[in-house]
C-alpha positions in Angstrom: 55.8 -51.6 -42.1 54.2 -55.2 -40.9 54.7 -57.9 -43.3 51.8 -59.2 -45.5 49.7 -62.1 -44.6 50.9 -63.7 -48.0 54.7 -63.2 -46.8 53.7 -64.9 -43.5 52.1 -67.9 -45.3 54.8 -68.5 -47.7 56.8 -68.7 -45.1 55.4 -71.1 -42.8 54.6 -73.2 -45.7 58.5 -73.2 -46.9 59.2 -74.2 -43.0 56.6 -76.6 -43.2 58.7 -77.8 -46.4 61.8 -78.1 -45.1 60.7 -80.0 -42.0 59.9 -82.4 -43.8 63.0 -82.8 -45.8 61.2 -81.4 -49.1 58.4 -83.3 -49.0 54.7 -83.2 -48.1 54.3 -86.4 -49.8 56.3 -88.5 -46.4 54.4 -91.2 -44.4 54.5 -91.5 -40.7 57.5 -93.6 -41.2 59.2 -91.1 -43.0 59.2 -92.9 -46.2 57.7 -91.3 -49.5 54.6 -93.3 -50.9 52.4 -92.7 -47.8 51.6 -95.3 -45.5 50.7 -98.8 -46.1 47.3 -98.9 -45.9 46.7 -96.4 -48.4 48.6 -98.4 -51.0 47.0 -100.2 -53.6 48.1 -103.7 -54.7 50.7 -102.7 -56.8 51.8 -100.5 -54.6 52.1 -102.5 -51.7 53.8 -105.0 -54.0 56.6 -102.2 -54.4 56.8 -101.5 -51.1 57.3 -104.7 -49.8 60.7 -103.9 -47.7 57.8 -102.1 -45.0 54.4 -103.3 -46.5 52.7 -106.8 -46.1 50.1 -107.7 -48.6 47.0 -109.2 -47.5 45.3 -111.7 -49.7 42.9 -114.4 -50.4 44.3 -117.6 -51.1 45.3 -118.1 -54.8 45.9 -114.2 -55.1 48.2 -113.4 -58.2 49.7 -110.4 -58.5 50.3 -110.5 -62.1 48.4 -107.5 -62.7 51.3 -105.3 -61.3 53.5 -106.8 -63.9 52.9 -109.1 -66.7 56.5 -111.2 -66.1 54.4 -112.8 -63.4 53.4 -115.7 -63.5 51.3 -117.7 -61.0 49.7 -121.4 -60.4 46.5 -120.2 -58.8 44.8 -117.3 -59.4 41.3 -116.2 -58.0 41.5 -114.3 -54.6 41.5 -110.6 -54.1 44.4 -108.2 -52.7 42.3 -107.3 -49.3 44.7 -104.4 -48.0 48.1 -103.4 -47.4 49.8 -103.0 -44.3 52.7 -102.3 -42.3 55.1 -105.4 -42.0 55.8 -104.7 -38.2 51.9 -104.6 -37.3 51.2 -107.6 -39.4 53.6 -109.6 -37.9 52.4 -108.3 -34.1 48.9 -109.5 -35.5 49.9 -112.5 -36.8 51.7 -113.6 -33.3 48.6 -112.6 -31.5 46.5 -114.8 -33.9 48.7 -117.7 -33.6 48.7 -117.3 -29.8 45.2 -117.3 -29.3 44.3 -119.9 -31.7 46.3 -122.5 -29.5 45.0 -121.2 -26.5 41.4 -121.8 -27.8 41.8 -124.5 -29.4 38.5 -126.1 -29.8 36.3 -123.1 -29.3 33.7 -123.2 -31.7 34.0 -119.9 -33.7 38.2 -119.8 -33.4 38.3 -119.9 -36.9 37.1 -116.8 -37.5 40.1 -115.3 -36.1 42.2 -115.3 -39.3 40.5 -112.3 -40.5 40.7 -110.3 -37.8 44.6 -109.0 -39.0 43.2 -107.4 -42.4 42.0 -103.9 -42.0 43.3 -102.7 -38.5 45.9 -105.6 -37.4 47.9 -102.9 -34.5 43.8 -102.6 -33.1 43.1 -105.9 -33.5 46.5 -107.5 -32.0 45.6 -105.3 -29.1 41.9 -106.9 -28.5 43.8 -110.4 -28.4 46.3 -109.6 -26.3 43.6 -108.6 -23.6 42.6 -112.8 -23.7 45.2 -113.9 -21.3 43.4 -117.3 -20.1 41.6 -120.3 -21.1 38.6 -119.0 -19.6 38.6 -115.4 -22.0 38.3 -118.2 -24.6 34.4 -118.1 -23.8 34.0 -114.5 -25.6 34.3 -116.2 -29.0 30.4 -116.8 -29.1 27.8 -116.4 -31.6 28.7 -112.9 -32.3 31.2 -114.1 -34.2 29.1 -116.6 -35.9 28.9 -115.7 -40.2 26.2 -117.8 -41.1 24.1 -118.8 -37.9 21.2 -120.0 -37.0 21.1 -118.5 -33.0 21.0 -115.2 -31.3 23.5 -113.3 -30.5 24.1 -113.3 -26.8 23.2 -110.3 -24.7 25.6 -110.3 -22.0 28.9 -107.9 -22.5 31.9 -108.9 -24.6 35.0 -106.8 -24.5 36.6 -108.8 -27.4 33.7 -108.3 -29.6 33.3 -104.5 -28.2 37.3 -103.8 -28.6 37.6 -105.1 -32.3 34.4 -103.2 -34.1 35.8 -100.0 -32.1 39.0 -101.4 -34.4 36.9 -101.3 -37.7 34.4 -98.2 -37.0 31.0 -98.1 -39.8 31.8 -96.1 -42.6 30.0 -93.5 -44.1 27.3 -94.8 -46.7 28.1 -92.8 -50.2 
């Protein structure tokens, strides 16, 4: 007599299980607690041996724990992310900065690392000269007074692919 559907579920589920050591609850790193950028700030606090916290100056995490204390306070936890990628992003931020150096919207760069920094340390890598410099235009401009350009901008095209719309609630 065939088995029942039921008997077939449970038992791919109980594979499923084991394969991953007992736990549905693994990241892609294999670690329990999910992956960084699903963490909170306390959580990313926690998890610090693979998590990076990314902050606003002055930050204080002495909501995770009232034994700390801080000199500044102020700035908001942004996200939390994998230590390897931040560090990637980081190097790629650095990298470009001095390469550009003098470009008028450069600055602007220091954010790039917080919500996608493995995306966004790929866009920078692609600016390999001086001259790639030039796609830091008005399009990356916060508060200005001129039009965005028209012509193409694979910089400014390969980082909002990094940091797609989301859904309005």
């Amino acid at each position: 007599m065939p088995a029942s559907r039921n008997t077939i579920g449970m038992a791919l589920l109980a594979a499923a299980l084991f394969g991953c050591g007992g736990s549905l609850n693994k990241g892609p790193d294999g670690s329990t607690g999910g992956a960084c950028s699903t963490l909170g700030a306390c959580e990313c606090m926690a998890a610090s041996d693979r998590c990076s916290a990314r902050t606003e100056a002055c930050w204080c995490p002495s909501e995770c724990s009232p034994n700390i204390a801080c000199i500044c306070g102020g700035g908001r936890f942004l996200a939390c992310q994998d230590k390897t990628a931040a560090v990637s992003c980081d190097a790629q931020v650095t990298r470009v900065k001095s390469m550009c150096a003098g470009m008028g919207f450069i600055d602007v760069i220091d954010n790039f690392c917080v919500n996608n920094p493995t995306c966004s340390a790929q866009c920078l890598s692609a600016l390999t000269t001086t001259q790639s410099c030039a796609q830091f235009d008005c399009r990356f401009c916060v508060a200005c007074d001129c039009a965005p350009p028209v012509t193409p901008n694979p910089l400014a095209d390969c980082l909002r692919a990094c940091d797609p719309p989301q859904p309005e609630l």
